[in-house]
N, C-alpha and C positions, 0 to 999 in steps of 0.2 A: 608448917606451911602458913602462909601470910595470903588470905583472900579479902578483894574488897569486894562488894556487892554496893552498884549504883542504881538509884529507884528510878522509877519510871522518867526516860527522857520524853521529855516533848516538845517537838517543833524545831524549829532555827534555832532559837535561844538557847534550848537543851542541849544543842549539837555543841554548838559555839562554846557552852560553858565547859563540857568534857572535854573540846579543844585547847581551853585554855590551862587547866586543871589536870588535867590526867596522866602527862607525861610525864611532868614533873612529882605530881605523889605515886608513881609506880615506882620513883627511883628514890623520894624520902625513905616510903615505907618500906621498901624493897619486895614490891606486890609481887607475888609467886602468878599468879590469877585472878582476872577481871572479868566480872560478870555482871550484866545492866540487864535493864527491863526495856524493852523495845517496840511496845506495843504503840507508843503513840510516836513515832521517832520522825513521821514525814506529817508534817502542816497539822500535827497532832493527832491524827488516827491512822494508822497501820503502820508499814515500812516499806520506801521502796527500796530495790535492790541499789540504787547509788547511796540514800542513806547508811544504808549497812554499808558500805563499802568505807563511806567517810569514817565511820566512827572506829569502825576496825582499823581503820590506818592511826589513828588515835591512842588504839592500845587493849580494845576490848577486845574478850579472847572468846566470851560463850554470850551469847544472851536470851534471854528468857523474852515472857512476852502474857497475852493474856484474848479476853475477848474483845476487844478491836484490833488485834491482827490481823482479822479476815474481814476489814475493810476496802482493804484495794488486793483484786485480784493480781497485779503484777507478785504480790509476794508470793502467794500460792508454789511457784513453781522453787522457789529459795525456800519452802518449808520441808517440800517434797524430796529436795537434791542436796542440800544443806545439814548438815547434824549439828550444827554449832548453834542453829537459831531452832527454838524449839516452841511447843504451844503448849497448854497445860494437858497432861497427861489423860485427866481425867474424861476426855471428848469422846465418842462412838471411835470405833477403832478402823472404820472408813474414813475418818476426816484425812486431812493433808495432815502429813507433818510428821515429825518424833515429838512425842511428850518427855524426855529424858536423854538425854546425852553424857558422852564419857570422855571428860580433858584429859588431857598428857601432860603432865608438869614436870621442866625438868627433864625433859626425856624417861622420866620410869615413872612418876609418881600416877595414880592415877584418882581422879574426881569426878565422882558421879552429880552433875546437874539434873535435878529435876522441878517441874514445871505443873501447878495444878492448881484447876479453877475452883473455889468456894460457890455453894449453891446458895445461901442465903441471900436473897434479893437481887441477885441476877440470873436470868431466866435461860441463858443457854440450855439446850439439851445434852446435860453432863452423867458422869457416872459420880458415886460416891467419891469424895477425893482421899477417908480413910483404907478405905478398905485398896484404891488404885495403888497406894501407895506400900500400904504393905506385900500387894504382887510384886510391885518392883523392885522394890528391898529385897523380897524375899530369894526372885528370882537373879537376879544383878550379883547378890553378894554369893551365890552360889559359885558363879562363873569367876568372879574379880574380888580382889583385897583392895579395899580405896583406903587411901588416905585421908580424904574428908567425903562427905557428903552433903550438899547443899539443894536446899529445897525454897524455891520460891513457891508463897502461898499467896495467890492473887484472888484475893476476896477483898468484900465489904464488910462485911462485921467483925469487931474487932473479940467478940464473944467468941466464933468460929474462928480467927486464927491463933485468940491463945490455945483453942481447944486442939489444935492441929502441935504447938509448941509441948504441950502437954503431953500430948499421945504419941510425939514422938522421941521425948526427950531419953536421952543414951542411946540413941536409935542413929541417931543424924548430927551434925557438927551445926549447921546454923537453919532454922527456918525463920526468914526474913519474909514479911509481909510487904505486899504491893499493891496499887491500884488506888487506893482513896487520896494518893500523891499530895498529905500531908502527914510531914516526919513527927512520928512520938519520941517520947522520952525513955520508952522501960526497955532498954538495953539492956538484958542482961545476960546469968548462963545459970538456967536451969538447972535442981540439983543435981542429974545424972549427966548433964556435961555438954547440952544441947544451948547452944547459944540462940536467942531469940531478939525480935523488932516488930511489934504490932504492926509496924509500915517504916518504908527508908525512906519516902518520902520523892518529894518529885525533883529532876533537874530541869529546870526551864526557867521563864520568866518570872521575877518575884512580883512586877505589878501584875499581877494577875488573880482569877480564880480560875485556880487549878489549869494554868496555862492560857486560860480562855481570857480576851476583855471583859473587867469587871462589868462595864456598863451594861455590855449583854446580856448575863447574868443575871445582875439586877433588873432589869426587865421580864428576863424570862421568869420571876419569882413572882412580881407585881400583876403580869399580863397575861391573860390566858391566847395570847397569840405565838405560833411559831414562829421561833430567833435562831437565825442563821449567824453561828458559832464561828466568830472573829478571833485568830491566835494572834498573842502578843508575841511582836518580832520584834522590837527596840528596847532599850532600858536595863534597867539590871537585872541581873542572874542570880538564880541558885544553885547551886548543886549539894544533892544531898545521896552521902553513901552512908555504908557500915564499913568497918572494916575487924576482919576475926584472925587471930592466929590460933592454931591446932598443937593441940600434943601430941604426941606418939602414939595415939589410941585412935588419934582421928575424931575427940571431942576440942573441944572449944574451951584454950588457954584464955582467953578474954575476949570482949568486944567492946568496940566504942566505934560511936558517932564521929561522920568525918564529912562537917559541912560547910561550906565558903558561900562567900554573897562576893558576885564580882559588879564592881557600880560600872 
C-alpha cells in the first residue's frame, strides 16, 4: 500500500498549494491514501465545513487535525457527524468528535488512522497519549486485520514524539509528527518496521513564520504588546508531505520526504 501523509495545511496558500500538487502526485506515486493535517485549514486556525469540502475535492481521503480545531465552532458539528475528520484521541471522552478512524482502500483493504495530542507544553486537558493508544490498538485490532496503521502525533517536543516512534515501533506502519509545521530531516523506519518523521512539516506560505507574517512575529518577540496574527495569502508556497509504502505485514517498506516550493 502507498500512503502519503500531508503536514499541517494552513490558510489559502495551503489550500492552493495541495490544489496545485496533489492530483497530479496521487497519480505519479499511485497514492493508495491520503491523509493531511487540518487543524489550521481556514485563515489558519480551525476548519470550516467548505474548507474540508475544497480540499476533499482535491483528493484527501482522511484527515487528522490537533488543538486548534476547536477554534471555530462551525466544525463541531463535522467532528460529531463525520468519521473521516478526527481530533486527537487522547481528549475527555465527552469532547466532540472520534479520535481514530477506519479507511477502506480499494474496496477491502483496511487503515486504521489515528489522531493524538502530546502533553509536553501544551496545556489542554488530555489523557496520556501512551497508554490512549495502546487501548486502541488493543481494542481495534481485536475487531479488524489492517493493513497499515497510521498515527499522527501532534506534539511539541520533539523528545516526546521520538518517544511515541519508539514505543510504538512494530506496532504501527508510520508515526508522523505534526504541529511545529517545520519539516525535519530523520525519515526513517525504525528497527521493528515502524516508519517515523519528528514533523512533515507545514503546507502553506513559504514567506512566512509558520504561516503567520513575519513582521508580526517579529514584534510579538520584541514587544510585550498583544499582536493580532496576520496570515500570509500571496507569494510562494510549500508543501510538505511523507510519503510510506507497506509490506505484507503492514510495516513500513520505506519512506521519504515529498516536498515542492511553488513560486
Amino acid at each position: 500500500m502507498r500512503i502519503l501523509f500531508i503536514g499541517d495545511i494552513v490558510a489559502k496558500l495551503g489550500r492552493k498549494a495541495v490544489s496545485e500538487i496533489l492530483p497530479s502526485l496521487v497519480e505519479e506515486e499511485k497514492v493508495d491514501l491520503v491523509i493531511a493535517n487540518v487543524e489550521n485549514l481556514s485563515h489558519g486556525k480551525g476548519a470550516t465545513p467548505q474548507a474540508i469540502d475544497e480540499i476533499r475535492g482535491y483528493g484527501v481521503d482522511i484527515m487528522t487535525s490537533g488543538n486548534h480545531i476547536w477554534f471555530r465552532e462551525e466544525t463541531y458539528p463535522l467532528l460529531e457527524n463525520d468519521p473521516t475528520i478526527i481530533r486527537p484521541a487522547n481528549y475527555p471522552g465527552d469532547v466532540a468528535g472520534f479520535g481514530f478512524t477506519i479507511a477502506t482502500v480499494s474496496g477491502k483493504e483496511k487503515v486504521l488512522v489515528v489522531n493524538l495530542l502530546g502533553r509536553l507544553w501544551i496545556p489542554d486537558p488530555t489523557e496520556d497519549p501512551f497508554r490512549t493508544i495502546d487501548e486502541i490498538i488493543a481494542d481495534q485490532c481485536a475487531k479488524e486485520k489492517f493493513a497499515a496503521i497510521i498515527v499522527d502525533f501532534h506534539a511539541e517536543a520533539t523528545s516526546e514524539k521520538m518517544a511515541m516512534g519508539w514505543y510504538l515501533d512494530g506496532r504501527v506502519t508510520l508515526v508522523a509528527g505534526t504541529h511545529t509545521h517545520i519539516p525535519t530531516s530523520d525519515t526513517w523506519i525504525l528497527p521493528k518496521g515502524t516508519a517515523y518523521v519528528s514533523d512533515v512539516g507545514m503546507t502553506g506560505a513559504q514567506h512566512s513564520v509558520l504561516g503567520v507574517d513575519p513582521e508580526t512575529i517579529i514584534k510579538a518577540h520584541k514587544y510585550p504588546y498583544p499582536q493580532k496574527f496576520e496570515w500570509v495569502e500571496t507569494g510562494p508556497k510549500i508543501f510538505s508531505s511523507v510519503f510510506v509504502e507497506t509490506d505484507k505485514k503492514g510495516m513500513a517498506k520505506s519512506i521519504k520526504r515529498i516536498d515542492k516550493i511553488l513560486e
